[in-house]
N, CA, C and O atoms as CSV, one atom per row, in Angstrom:
chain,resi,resn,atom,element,x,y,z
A,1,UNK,N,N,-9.500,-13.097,2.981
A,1,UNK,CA,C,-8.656,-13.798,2.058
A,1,UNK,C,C,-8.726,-15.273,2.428
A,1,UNK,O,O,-8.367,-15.561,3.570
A,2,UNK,N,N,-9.070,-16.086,1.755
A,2,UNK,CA,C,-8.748,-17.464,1.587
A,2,UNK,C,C,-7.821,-18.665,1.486
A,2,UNK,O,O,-7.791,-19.842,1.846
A,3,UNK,N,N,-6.746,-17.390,0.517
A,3,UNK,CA,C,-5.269,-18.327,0.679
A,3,UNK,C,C,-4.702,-17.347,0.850
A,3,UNK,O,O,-5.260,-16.253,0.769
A,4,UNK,N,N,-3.230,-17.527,1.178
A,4,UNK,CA,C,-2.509,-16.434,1.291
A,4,UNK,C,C,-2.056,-15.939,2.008
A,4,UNK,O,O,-2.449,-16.406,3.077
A,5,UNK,N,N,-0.993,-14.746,2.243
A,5,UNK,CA,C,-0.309,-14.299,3.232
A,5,UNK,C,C,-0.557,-12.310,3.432
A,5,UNK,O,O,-1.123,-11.585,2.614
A,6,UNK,N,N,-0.010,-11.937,4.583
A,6,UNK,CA,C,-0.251,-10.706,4.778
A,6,UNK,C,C,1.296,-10.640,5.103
A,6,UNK,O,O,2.033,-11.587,5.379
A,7,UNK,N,N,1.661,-9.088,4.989
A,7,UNK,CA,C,2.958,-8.620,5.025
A,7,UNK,C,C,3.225,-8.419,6.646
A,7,UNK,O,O,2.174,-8.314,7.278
A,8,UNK,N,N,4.725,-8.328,7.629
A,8,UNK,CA,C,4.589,-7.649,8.448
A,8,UNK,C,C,4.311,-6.064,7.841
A,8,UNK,O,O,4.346,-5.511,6.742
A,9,UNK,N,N,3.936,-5.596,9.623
A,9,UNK,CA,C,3.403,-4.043,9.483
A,9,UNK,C,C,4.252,-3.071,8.671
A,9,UNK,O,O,5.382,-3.380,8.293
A,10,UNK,N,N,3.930,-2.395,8.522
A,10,UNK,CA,C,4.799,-0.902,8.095
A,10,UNK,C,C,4.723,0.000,9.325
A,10,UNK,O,O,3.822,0.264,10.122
A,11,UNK,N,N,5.543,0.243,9.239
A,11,UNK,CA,C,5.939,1.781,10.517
A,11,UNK,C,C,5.546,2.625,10.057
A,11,UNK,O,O,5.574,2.993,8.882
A,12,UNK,N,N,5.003,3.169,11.184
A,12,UNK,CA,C,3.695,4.512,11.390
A,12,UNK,C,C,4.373,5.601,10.475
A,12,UNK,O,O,3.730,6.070,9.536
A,13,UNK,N,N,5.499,5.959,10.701
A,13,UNK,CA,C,6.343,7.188,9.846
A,13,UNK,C,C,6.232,7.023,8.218
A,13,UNK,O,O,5.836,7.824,7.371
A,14,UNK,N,N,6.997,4.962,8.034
A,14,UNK,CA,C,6.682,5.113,6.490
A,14,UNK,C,C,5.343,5.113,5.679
A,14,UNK,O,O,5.186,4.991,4.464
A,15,UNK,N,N,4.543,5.259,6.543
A,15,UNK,CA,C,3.224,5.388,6.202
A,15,UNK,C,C,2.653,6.996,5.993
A,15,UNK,O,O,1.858,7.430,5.159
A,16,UNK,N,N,3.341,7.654,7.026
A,16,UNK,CA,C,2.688,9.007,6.704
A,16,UNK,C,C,3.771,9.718,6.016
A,16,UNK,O,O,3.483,10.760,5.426
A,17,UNK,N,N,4.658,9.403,6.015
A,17,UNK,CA,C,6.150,9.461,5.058
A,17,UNK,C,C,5.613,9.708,3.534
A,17,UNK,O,O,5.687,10.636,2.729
A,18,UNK,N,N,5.163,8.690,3.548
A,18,UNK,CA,C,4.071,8.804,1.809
A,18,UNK,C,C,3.468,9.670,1.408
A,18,UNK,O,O,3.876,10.464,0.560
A,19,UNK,N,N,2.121,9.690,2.067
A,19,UNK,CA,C,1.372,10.457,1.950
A,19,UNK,C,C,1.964,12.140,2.289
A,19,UNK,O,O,1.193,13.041,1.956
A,20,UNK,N,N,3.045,12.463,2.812
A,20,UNK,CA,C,3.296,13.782,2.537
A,20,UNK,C,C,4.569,13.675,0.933
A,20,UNK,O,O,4.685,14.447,-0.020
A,21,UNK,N,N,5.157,12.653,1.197
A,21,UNK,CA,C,5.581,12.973,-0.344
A,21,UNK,C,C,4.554,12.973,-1.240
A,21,UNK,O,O,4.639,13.825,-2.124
A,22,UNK,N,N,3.741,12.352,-1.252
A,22,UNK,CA,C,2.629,12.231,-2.789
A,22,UNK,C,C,1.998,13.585,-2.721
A,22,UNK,O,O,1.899,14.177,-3.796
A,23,UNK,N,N,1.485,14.269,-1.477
A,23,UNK,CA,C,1.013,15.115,-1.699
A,23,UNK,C,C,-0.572,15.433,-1.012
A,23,UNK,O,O,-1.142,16.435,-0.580
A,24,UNK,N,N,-0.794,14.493,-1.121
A,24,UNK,CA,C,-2.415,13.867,-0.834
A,24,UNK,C,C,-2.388,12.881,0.337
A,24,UNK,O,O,-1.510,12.033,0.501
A,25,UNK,N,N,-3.500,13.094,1.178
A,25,UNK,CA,C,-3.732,12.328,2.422
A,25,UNK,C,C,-4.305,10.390,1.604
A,25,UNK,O,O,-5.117,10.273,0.686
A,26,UNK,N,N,-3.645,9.307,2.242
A,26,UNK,CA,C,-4.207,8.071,1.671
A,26,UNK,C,C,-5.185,7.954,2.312
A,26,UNK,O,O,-5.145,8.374,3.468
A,27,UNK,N,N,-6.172,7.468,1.907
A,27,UNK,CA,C,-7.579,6.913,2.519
A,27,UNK,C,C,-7.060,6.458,3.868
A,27,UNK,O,O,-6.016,5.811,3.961
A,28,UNK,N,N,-7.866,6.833,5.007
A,28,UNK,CA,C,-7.543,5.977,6.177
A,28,UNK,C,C,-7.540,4.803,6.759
A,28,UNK,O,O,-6.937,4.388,7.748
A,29,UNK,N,N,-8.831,3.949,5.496
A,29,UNK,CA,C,-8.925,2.264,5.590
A,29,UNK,C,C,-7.178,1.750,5.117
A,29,UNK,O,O,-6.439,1.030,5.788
A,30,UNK,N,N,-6.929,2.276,4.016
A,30,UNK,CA,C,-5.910,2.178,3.209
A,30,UNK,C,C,-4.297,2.051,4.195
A,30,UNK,O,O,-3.605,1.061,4.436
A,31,UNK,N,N,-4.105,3.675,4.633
A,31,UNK,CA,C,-3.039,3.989,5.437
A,31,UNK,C,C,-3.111,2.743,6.979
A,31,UNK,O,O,-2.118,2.367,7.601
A,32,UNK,N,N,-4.667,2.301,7.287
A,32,UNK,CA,C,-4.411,1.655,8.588
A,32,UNK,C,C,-3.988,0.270,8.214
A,32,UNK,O,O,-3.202,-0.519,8.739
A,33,UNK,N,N,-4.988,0.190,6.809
A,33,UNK,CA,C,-4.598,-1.746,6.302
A,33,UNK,C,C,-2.368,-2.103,6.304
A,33,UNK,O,O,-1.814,-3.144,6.659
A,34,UNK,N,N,-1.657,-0.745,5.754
A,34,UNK,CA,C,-0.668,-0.681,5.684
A,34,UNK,C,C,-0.307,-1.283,6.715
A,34,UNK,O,O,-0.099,-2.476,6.935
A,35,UNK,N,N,-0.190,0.368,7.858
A,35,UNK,CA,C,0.259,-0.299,9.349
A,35,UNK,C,C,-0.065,-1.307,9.863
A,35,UNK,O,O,0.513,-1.611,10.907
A,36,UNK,N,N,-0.841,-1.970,9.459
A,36,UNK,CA,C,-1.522,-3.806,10.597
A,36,UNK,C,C,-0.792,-4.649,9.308
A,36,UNK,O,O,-0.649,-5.799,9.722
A,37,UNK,N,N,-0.341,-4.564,8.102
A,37,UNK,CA,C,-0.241,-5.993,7.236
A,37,UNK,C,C,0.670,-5.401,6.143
A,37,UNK,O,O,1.364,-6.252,5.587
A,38,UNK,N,N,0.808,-4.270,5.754
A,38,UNK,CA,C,2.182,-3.867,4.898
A,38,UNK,C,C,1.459,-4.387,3.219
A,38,UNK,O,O,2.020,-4.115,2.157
A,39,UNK,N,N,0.479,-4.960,3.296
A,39,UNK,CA,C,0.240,-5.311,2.023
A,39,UNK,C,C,0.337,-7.528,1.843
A,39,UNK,O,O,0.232,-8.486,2.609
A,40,UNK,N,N,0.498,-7.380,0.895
A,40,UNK,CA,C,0.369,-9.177,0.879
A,40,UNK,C,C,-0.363,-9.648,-0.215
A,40,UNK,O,O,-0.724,-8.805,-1.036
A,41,UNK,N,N,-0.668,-10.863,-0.403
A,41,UNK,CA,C,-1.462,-11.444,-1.639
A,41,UNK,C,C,-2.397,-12.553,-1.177
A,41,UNK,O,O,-2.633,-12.848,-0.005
A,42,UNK,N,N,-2.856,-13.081,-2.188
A,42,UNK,CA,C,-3.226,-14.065,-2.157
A,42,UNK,C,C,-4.667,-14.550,-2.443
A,42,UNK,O,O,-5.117,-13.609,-3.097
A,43,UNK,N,N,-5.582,-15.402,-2.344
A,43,UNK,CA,C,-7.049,-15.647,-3.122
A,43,UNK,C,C,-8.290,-15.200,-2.052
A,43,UNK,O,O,-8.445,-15.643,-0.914
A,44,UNK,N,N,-9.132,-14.189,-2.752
A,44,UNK,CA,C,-10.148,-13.407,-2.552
A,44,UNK,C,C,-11.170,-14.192,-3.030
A,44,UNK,O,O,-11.523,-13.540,-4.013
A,45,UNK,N,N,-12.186,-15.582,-2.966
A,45,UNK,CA,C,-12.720,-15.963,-3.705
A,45,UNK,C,C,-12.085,-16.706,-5.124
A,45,UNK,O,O,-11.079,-17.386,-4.925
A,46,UNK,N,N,-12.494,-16.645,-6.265
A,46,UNK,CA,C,-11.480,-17.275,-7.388
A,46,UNK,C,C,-10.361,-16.230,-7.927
A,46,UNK,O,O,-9.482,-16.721,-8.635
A,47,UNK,N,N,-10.306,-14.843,-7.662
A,47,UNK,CA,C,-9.345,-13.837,-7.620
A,47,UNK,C,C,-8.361,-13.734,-6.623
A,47,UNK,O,O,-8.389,-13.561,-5.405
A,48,UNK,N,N,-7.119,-13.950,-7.820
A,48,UNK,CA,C,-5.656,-13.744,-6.716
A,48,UNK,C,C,-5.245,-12.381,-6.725
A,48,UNK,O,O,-4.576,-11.870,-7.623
A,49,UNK,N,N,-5.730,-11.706,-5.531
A,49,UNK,CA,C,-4.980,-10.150,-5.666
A,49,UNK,C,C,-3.823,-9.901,-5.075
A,49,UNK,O,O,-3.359,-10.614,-4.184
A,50,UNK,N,N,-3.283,-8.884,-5.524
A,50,UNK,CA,C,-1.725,-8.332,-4.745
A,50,UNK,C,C,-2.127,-7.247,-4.450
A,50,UNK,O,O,-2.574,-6.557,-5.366
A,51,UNK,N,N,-2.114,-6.705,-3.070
A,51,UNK,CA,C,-2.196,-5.719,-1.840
A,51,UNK,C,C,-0.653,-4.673,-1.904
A,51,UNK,O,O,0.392,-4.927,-1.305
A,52,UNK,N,N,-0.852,-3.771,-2.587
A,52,UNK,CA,C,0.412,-2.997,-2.534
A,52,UNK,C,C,1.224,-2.835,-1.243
A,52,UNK,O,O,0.575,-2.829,-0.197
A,53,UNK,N,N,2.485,-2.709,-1.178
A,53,UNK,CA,C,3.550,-2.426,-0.186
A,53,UNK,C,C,4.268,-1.619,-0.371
A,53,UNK,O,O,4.143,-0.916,-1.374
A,54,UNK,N,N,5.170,-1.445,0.429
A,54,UNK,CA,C,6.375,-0.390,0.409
A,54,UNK,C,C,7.354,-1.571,-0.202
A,54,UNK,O,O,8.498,-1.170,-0.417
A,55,UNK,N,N,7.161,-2.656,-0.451
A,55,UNK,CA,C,8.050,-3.247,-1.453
A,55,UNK,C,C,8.277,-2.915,-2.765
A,55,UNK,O,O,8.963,-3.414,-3.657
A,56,UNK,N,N,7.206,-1.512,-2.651
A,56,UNK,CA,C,7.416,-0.592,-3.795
A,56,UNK,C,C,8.351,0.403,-4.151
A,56,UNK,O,O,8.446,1.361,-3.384
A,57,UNK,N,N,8.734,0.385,-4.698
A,57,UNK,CA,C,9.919,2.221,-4.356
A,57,UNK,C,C,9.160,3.138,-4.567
A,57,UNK,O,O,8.575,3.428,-5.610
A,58,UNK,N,N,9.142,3.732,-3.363
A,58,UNK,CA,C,8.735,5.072,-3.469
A,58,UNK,C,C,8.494,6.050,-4.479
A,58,UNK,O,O,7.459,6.701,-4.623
A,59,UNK,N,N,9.671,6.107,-5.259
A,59,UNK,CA,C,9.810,7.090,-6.419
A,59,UNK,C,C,9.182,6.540,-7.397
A,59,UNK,O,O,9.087,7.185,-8.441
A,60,UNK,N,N,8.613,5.246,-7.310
A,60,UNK,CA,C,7.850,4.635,-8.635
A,60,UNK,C,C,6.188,5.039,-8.122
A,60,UNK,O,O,5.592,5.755,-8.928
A,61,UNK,N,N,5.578,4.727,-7.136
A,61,UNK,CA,C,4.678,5.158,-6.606
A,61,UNK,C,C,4.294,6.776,-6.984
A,61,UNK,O,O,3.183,7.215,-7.281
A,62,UNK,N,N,5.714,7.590,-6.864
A,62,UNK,CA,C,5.399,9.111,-6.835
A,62,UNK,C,C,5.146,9.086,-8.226
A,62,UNK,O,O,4.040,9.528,-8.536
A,63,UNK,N,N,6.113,8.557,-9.462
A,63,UNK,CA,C,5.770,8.926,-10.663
A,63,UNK,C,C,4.300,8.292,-10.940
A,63,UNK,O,O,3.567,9.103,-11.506
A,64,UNK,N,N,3.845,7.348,-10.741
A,64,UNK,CA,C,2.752,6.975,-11.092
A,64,UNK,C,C,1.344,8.008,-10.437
A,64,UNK,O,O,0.276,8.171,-11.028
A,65,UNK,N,N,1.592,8.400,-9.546
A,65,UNK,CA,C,0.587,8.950,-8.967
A,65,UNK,C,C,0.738,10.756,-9.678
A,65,UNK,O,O,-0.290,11.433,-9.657
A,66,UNK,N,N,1.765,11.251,-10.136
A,66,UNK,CA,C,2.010,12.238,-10.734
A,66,UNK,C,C,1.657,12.176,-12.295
A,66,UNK,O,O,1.436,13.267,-12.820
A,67,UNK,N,N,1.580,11.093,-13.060
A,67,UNK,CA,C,1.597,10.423,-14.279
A,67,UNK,C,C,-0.223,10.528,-14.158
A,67,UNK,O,O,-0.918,11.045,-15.033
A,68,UNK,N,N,-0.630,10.064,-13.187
A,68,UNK,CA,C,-1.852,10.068,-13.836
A,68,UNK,C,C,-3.117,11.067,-12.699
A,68,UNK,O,O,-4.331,10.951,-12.531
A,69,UNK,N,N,-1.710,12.333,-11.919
A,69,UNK,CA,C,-3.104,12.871,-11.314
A,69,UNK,C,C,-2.396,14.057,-11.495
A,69,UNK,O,O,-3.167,14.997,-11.305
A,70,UNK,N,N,-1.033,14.516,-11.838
A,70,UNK,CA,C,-0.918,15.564,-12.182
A,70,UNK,C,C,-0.104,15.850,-10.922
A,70,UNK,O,O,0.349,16.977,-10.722
C-alpha cells in the first residue's frame, strides 16, 4: 500500500469466532492478514481499497455470506 493505514490486530478468537459462525474455514492468507492488521484502507497504486474488518457486524457478514452462498 502506498497511502494509507492498517487496522490494529484482531484477536485470535475473533478471528476463528467467524469462521465457525459462517460455517466455512477463511482462507489462511485472509484469517492471518486479520490477526497482524484487522483490515484498513488506503492507495494500492491509483486504486483506493478498503480491507474488510470486524468493524463489520458480524450478523451483516453472516447474512451476506448466506445471501449469496446459501
Amino acid at each position: 500500500m502506498t497511502e494509507g493505514q492498517f487496522d490494529a490486530p484482531a484477536e485470535s478468537t475473533v478471528v476463528d469466532g467467524l469462521s465457525a459462525r459462517l460455517g466455512v474455514a477463511l482462507p489462511k492468507d485472509y484469517a492471518d492478514f486479520l490477526k497482524e492488521h484487522n483490515g484498513g484502507e488506503g492507495f494500492i497504486g491509483d486504486s483506493y481499497v478498503i480491507f474488510l474488518s470486524n468493524r463489520l457486524r458480524l450478523a451483516a457478514i453472516q447474512s451476506v455470506w448466506r445471501t449469496r452462498y446459501g
